[in-house]
C-alpha positions as CSV (number, residue, x, y, z in Angstrom):
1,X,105.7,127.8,-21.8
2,X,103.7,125.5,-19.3
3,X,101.1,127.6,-17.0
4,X,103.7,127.2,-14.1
5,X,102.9,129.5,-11.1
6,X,105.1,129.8,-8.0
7,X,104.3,131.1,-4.3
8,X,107.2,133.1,-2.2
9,X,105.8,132.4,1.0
10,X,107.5,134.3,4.1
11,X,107.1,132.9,7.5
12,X,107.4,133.9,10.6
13,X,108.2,131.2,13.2
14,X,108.0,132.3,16.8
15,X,110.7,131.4,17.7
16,X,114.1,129.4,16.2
17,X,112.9,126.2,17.9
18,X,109.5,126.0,16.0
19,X,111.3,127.3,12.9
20,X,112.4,123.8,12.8
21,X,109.3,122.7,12.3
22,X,108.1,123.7,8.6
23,X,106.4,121.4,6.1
24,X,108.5,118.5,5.2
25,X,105.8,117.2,2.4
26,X,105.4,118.6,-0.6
27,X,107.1,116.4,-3.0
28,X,103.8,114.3,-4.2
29,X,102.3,118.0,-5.6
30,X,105.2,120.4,-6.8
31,X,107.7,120.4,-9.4
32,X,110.0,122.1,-6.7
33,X,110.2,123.5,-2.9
34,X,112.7,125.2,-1.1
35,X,112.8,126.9,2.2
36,X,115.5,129.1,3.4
37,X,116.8,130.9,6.1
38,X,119.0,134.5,6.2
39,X,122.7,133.8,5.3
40,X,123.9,135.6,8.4
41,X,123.7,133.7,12.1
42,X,121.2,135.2,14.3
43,X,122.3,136.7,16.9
44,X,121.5,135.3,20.8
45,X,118.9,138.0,21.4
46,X,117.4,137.9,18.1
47,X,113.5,138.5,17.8
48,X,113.1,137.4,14.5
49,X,113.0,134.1,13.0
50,X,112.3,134.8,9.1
51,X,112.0,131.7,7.2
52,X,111.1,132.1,3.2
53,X,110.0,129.2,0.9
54,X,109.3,129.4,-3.0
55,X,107.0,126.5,-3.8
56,X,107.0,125.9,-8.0
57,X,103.4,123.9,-8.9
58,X,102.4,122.9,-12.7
59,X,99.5,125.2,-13.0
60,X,96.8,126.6,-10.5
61,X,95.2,122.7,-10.2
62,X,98.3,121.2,-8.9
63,X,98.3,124.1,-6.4
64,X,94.5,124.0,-5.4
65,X,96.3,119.8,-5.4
66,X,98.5,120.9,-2.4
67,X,96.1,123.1,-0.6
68,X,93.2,120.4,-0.5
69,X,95.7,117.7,1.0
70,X,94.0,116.3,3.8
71,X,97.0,113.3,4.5
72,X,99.7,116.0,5.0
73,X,98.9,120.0,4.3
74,X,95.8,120.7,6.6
75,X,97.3,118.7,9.0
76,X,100.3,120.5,9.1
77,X,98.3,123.9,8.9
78,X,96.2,123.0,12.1
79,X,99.1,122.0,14.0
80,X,100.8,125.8,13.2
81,X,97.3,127.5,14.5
82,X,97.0,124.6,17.5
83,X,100.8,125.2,19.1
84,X,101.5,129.0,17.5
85,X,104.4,128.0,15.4
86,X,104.0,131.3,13.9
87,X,104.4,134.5,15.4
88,X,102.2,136.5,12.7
89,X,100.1,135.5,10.0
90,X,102.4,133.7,6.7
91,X,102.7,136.3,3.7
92,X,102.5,135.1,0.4
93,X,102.8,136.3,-3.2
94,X,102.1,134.4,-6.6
95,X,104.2,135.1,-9.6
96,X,104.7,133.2,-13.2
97,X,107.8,131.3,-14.2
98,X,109.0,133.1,-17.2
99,X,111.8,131.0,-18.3
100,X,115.1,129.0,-16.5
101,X,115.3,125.8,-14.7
102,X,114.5,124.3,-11.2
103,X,117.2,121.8,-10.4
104,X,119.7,119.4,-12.4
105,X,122.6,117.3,-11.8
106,X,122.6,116.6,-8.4
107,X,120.6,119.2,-7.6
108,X,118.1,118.2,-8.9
109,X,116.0,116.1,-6.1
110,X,117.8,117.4,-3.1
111,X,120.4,120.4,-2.3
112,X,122.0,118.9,0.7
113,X,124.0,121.4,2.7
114,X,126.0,124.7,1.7
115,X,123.6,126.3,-0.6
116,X,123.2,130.0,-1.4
117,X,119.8,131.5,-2.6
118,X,119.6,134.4,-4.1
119,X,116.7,136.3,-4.7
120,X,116.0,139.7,-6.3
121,X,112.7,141.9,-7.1
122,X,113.7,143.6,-10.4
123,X,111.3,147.1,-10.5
124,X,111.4,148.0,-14.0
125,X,110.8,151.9,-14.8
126,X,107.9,150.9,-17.1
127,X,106.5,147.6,-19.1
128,X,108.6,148.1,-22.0
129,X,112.0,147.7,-19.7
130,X,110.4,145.1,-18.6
131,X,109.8,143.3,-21.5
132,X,113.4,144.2,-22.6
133,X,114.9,142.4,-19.0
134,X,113.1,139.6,-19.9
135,X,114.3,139.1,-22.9
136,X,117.8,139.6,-21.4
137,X,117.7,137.0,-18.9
138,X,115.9,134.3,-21.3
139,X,119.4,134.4,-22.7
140,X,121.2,134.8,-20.1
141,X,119.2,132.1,-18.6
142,X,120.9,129.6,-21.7
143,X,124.0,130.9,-20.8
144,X,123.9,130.2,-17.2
145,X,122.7,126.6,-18.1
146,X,125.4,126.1,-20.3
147,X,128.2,127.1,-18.5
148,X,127.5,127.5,-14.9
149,X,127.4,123.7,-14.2
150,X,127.3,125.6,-10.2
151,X,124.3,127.2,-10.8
152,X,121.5,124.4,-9.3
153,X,118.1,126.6,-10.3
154,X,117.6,129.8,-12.2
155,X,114.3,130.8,-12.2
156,X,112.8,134.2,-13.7
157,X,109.3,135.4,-12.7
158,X,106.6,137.7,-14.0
159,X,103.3,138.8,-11.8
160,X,100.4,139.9,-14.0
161,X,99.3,142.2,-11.1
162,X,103.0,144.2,-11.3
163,X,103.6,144.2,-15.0
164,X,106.6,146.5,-14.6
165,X,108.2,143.5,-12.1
166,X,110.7,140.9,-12.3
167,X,111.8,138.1,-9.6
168,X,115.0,136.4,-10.0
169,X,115.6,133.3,-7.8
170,X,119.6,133.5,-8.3
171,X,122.2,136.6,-9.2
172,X,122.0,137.1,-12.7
173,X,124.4,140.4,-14.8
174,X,123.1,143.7,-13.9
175,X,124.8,144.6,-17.6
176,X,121.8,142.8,-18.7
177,X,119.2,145.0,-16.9
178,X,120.7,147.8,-15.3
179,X,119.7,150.5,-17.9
180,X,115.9,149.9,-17.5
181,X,115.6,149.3,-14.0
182,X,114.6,151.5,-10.9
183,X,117.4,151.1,-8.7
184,X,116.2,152.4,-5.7
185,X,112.8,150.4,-5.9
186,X,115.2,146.6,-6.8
187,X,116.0,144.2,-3.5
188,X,118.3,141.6,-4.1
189,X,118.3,139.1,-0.4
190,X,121.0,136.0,0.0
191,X,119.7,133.3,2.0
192,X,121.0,130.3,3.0
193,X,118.9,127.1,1.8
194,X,117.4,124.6,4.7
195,X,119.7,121.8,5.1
196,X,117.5,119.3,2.3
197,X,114.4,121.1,2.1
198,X,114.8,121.3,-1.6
199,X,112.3,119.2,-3.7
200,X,112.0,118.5,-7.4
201,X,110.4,115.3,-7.7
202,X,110.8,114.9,-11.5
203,X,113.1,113.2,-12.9
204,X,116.3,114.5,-14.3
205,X,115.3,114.6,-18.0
206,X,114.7,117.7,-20.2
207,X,111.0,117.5,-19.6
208,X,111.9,118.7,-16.2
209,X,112.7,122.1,-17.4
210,X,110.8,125.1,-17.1
């Protein structure tokens, strides 16, 4: 397995106007990018404007790649600190792509409009359950790919910092898992995907695969 690490990256825009406004570059230094956006409307006297992105890179270089991008990235980053886009600082967490895949058919370069994401923090009880989800959803993983042609990414996650942890990036069968998880410790959140913010600039091939 490649040395593929990901960033779930929350944001908090100031308001739904600037919320507009989030990076529209990445595609020259990830594998994929998606933002999205809670799956229910806000409400007219909302106060939050929560927008989440989960950026996939190659390895740590292709990251350190985005973050040194003087054409598009720092630009980008000094216009968020020059007109507040943000109403508090961005939050982000790194994790490890475990197994699954980032986009295919045609999903695979863009998601256009109507798509779901799911995304769920598995807490396992120790690192043995752990170990034992994963091997659960590396199957179920094939399975999803083989016969969920609806399913456009699956992605599982491992942090080396929370060994007992799992992140999912799409529902997967609680049969799989739910004897070694901590259920009152696991989130699942549904959100609904920017209208073609997805990017996966590789080409539609196997080698595309995580």
């Amino acid at each position: 397995m490649p040395d593929h690490i990901a960033l779930l990256c929350t944001l908090h825009p100031a308001s739904q106007e600037k919320r507009e406004r989030y990076y529209t570059k990445p595609s020259a230094k990830c594998i994929a990018w998606s933002y999205f956006t809670p799956a229910a409307k806000l409400t007219l006297d909302a106060t939050s404007f929560p927008l989440v992105g989960m950026e996939v890179y190659t390895d740590k270089a292709a990251l350190q790649a985005q973050v040194d991008d003087t054409e598009h990235f720092q630009p980008y980053h000094a216009t968020v600190k020059r007109e507040e886009l943000y109403a508090k600082p961005e939050e982000l967490q790194s994790w490890c792509l475990d197994c699954g895949f980032i986009g295919r058919g045609l999903g695979q370069t863009k998601s256009g409009k109507g798509t779901l994401v799911s995304v769920s923090r598995l807490v396992c009880k120790d690192v043995a359950g752990a170990w034992k989800v994963l091997d659960g959803l590396r199957e179920f993983s094939k399975w999803v790919e083989r016969e969920e042609p609806g399913v456009l990414s699956y992605g599982v996650f491992t942090r080396p910092k929370a060994p007992t942890e799992v992140l999912l990036w799409v529902r997967a069968a609680q049969k799989l898992m739910g004897p070694h998880l901590d259920l009152k410790k696991t989130e699942t959140t549904v959100w609904r995907e920017v209208e073609d913010s997805f990017v996966a600039p590789l080409p539609a091939t196997s080698s595309a695969k995580l």
